[in-house]
KEKE-3310 file (N, C-alpha, C; in steps of 0.2 Angstrom, whole numbers, plus 5000, padded with zeros to 4 digits):
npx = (5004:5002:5009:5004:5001:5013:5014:5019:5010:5012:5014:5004:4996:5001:4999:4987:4989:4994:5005:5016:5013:5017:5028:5020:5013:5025:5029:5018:5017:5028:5029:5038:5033:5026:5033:5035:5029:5031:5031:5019:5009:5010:5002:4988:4986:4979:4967:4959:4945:4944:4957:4955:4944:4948:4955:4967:4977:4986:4987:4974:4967:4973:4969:4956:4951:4944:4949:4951:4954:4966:4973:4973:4981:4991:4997:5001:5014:5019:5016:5023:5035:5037:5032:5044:5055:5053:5053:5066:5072:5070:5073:5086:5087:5083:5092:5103:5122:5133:5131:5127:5120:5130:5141:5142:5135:5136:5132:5118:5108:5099:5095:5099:5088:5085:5073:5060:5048:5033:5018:5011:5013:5014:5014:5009:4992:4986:4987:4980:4987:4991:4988:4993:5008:5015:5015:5017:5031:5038:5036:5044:5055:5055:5055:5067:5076:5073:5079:5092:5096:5095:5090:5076:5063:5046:5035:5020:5005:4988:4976:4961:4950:4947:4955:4955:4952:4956:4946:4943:4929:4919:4912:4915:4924:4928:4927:4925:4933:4929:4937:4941:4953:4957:4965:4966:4970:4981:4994:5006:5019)
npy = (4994:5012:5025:5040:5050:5059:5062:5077:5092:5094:5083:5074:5083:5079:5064:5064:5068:5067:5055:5062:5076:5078:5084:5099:5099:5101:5113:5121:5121:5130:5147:5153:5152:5160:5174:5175:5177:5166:5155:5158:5156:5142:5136:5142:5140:5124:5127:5141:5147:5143:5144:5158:5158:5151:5159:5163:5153:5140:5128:5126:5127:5113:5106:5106:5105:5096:5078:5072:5083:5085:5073:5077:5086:5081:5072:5082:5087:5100:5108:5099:5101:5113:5111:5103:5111:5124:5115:5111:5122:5126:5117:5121:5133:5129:5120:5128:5130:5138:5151:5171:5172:5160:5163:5178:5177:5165:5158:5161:5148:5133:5127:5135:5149:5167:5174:5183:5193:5202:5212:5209:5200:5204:5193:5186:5190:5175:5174:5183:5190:5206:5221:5232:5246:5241:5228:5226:5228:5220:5208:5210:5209:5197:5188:5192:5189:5174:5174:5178:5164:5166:5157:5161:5163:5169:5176:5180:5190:5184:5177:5167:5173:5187:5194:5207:5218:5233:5247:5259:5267:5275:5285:5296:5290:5273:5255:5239:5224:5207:5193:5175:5163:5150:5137:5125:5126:5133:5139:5136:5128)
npz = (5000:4996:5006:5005:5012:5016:5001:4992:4988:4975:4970:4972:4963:4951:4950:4945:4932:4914:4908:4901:4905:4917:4922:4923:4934:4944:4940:4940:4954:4960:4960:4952:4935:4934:4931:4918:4900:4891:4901:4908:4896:4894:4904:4899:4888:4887:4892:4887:4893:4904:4910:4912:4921:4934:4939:4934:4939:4940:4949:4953:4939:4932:4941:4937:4923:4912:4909:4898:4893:4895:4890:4878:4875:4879:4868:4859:4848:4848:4860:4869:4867:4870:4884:4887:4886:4894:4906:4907:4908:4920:4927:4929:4934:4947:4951:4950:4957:4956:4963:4964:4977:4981:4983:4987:5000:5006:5020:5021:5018:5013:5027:5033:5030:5026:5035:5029:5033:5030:5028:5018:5000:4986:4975:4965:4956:4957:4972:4981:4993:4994:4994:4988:4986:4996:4997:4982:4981:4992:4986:4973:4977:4983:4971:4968:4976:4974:4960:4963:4967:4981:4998:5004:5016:5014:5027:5032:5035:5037:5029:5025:5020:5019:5010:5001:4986:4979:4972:4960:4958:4944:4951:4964:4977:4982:4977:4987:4982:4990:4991:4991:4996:4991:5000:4995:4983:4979:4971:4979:4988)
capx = (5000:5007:5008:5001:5003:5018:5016:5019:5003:5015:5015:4996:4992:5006:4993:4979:4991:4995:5012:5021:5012:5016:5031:5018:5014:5032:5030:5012:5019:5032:5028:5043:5029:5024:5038:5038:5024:5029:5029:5009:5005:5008:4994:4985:4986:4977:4961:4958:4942:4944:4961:4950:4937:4951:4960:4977:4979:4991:4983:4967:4966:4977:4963:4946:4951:4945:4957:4950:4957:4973:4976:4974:4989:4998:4999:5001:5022:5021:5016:5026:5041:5037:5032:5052:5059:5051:5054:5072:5075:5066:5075:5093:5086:5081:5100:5109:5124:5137:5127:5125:5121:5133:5148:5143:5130:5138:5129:5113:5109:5090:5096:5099:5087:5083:5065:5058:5043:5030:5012:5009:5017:5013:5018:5004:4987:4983:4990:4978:4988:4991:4983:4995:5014:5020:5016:5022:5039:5039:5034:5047:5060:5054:5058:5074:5079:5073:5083:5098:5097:5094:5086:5071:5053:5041:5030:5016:4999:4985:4967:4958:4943:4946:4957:4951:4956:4955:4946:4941:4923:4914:4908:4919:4924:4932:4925:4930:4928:4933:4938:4942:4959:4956:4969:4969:4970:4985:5002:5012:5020)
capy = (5000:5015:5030:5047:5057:5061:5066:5086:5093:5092:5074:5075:5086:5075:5061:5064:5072:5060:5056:5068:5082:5075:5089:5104:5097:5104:5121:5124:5122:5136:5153:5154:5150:5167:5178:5175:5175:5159:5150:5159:5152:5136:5133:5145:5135:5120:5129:5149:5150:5139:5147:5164:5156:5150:5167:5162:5147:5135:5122:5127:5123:5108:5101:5106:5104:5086:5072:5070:5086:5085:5069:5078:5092:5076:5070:5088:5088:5108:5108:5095:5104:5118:5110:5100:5117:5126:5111:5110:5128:5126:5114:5124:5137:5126:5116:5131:5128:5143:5159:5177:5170:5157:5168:5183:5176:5157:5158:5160:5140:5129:5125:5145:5157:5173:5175:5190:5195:5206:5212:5208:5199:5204:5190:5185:5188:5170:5174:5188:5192:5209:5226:5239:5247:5239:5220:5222:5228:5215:5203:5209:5206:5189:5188:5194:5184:5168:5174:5176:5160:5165:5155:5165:5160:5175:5175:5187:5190:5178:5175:5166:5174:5192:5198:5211:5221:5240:5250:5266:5270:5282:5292:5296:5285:5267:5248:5233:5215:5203:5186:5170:5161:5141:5137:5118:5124:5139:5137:5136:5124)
capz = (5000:4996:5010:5002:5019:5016:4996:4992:4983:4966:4969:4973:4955:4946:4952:4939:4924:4908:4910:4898:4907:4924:4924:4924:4944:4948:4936:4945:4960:4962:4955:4946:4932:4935:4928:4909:4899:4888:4906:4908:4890:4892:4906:4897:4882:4891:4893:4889:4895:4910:4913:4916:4926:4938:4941:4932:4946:4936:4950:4950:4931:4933:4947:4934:4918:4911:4909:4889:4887:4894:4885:4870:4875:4879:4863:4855:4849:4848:4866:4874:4867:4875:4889:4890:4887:4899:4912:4908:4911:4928:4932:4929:4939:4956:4952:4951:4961:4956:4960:4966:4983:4985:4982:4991:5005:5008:5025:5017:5014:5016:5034:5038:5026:5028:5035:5028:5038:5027:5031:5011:4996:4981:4968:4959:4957:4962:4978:4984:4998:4994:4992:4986:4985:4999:4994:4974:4982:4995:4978:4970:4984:4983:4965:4967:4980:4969:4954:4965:4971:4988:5003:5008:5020:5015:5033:5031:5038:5029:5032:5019:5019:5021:5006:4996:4979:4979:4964:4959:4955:4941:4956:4971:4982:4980:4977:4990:4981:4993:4986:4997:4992:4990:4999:4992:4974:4979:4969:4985:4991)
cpx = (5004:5004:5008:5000:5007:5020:5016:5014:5005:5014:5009:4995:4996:5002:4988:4980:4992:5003:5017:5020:5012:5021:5028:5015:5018:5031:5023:5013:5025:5031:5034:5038:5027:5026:5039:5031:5024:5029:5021:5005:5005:5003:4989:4982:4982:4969:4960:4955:4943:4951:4958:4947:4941:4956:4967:4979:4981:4986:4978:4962:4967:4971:4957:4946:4948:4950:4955:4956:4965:4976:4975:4979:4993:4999:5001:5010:5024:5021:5020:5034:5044:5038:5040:5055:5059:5056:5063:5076:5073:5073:5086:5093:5085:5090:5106:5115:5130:5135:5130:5127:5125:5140:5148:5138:5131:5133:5122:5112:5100:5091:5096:5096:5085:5075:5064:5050:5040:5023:5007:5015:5013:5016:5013:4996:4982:4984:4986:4981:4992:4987:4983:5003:5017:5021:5019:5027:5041:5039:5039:5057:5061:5056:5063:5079:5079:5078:5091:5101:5098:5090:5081:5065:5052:5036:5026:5009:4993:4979:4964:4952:4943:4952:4953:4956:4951:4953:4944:4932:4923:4913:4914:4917:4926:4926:4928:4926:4934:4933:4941:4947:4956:4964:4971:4973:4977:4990:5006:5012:5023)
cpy = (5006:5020:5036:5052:5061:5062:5072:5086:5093:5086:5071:5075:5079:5068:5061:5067:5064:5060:5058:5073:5083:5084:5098:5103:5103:5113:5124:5126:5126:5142:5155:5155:5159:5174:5179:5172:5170:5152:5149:5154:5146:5131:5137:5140:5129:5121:5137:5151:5149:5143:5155:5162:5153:5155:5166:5156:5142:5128:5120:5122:5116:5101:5102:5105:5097:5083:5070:5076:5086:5080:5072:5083:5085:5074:5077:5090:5095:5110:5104:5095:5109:5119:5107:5106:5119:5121:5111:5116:5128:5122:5117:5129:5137:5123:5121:5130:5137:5150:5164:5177:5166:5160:5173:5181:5168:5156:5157:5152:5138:5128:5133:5149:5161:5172:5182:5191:5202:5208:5208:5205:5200:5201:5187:5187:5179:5165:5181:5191:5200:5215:5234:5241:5242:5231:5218:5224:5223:5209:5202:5208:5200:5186:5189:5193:5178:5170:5173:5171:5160:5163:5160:5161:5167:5171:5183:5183:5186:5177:5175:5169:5183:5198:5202:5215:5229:5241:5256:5265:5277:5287:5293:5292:5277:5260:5244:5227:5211:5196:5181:5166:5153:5137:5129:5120:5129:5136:5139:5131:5123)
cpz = (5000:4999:5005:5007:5017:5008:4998:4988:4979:4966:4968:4966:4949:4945:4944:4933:4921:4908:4906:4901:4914:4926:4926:4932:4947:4945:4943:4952:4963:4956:4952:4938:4930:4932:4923:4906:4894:4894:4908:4904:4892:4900:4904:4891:4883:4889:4894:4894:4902:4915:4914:4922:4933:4942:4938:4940:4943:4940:4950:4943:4930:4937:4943:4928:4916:4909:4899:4887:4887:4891:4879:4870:4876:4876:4858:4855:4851:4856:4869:4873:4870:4883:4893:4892:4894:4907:4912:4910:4919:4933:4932:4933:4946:4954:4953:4955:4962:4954:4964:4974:4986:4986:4987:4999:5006:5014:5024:5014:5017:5021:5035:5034:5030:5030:5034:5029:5034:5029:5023:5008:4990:4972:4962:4959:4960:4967:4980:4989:5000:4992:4990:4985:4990:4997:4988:4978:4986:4989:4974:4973:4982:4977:4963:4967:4976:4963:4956:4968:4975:4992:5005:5011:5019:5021:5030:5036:5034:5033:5024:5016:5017:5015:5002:4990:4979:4972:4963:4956:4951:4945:4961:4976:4980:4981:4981:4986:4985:4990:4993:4993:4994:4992:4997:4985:4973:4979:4972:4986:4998)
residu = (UNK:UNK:UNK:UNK:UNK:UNK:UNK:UNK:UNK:UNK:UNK:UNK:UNK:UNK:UNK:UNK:UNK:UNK:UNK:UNK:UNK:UNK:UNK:UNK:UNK:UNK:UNK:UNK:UNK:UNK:UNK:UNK:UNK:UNK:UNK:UNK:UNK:UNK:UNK:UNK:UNK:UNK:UNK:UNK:UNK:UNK:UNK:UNK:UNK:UNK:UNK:UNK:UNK:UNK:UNK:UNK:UNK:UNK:UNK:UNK:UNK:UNK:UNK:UNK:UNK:UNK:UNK:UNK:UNK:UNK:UNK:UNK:UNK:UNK:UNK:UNK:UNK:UNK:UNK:UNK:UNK:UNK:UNK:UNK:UNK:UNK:UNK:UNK:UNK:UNK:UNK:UNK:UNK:UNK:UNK:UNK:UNK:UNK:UNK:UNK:UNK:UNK:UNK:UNK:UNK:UNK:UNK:UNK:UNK:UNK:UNK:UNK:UNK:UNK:UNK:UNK:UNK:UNK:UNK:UNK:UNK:UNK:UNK:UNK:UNK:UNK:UNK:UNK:UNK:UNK:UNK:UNK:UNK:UNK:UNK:UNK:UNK:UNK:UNK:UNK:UNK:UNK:UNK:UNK:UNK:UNK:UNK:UNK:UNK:UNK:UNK:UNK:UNK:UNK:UNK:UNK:UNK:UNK:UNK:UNK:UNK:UNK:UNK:UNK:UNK:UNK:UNK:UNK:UNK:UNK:UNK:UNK:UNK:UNK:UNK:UNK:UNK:UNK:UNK:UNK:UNK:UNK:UNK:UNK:UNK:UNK:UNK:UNK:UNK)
# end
């Protein structure tokens, strides 16, 4: 019998993909995904409308899409070229070994990261957990630190229920829509 306690949620999604498109589990599961819009496209690519109707939530999509359709991206060579690429760059990006921060930040390791303690992050839209200047900057921290290959724990403040998005109205005076994060279906690991 095999113990499924102890899978990670990519192992979980990886689960119910066809097994050329097993490696978008690992993509959807770290917002690196996020940064470049031919990593966007190709779970966009999948299902347009459904990738709207999901907020851009790589796993989201991944968990609602049907299994017909993904077998039919799984056979599609122009996409499962894309899809290698993509994954092999991913994976030069997590293996790095001679960077930025092992040179100047040695100290800095997955045993010792930096905790960076913010009230917001602003890294993707489906990640609601911010609601203005100071989250994208804290967002882009975090992005910057990942490019660097530097260990980081973003800790922030987080309540599922209670994010909201700022907007301007027609008339004076502002819009709140509050939206609820899912966090089963949220591309964090």
């Amino acid at each position: 019998m095999v113990n499924t306690l102890h899978k990670t949620p990519a192992a979980h999604l990886s689960d119910r993909l066809p097994r050329s498109l097993k490696r978008l589990a690992d993509l959807a599961y770290n917002y690196w995904w996020s940064w470049a819009s031919d990593q966007v496209s190709l779970f966009e690519t999948i299902n347009p409308d459904e990738w709207e109707r999901c907020g851009h939530n790589p796993v989201a999509l991944l968990e609602s899409v049907s299994y017909e359709r993904l077998t039919q991206v799984s056979i599609d060579p122009n996409y499962l070229k894309r899809l290698n690429a993509l994954a092999n760059q991913f994976d030069r990006y997590i293996e790095a070994k001679d960077t930025w921060a092992s040179r100047i930040a040695p100290q800095v390791t997955r045993e010792h990261p930096v905790a960076y303690f913010c009230a917001e992050f602003g890294i993707h839209e489906s990640l609601p957990i911010y609601s203005g200047g100071l989250g994208i900057l804290a967002g882009d921290h975090l992005k910057s630190a990942s490019d660097l290959v530097s260990q980081w724990w973003a800790l922030a403040c987080f309540t599922a229920k209670a994010t909201f998005t700022n907007g301007l109205t027609g008339q004076v005076g502002r819009r709140i829509i509050t939206s609820i994060i899912h966090l089963i279906t949220c591309p964090w690991n």
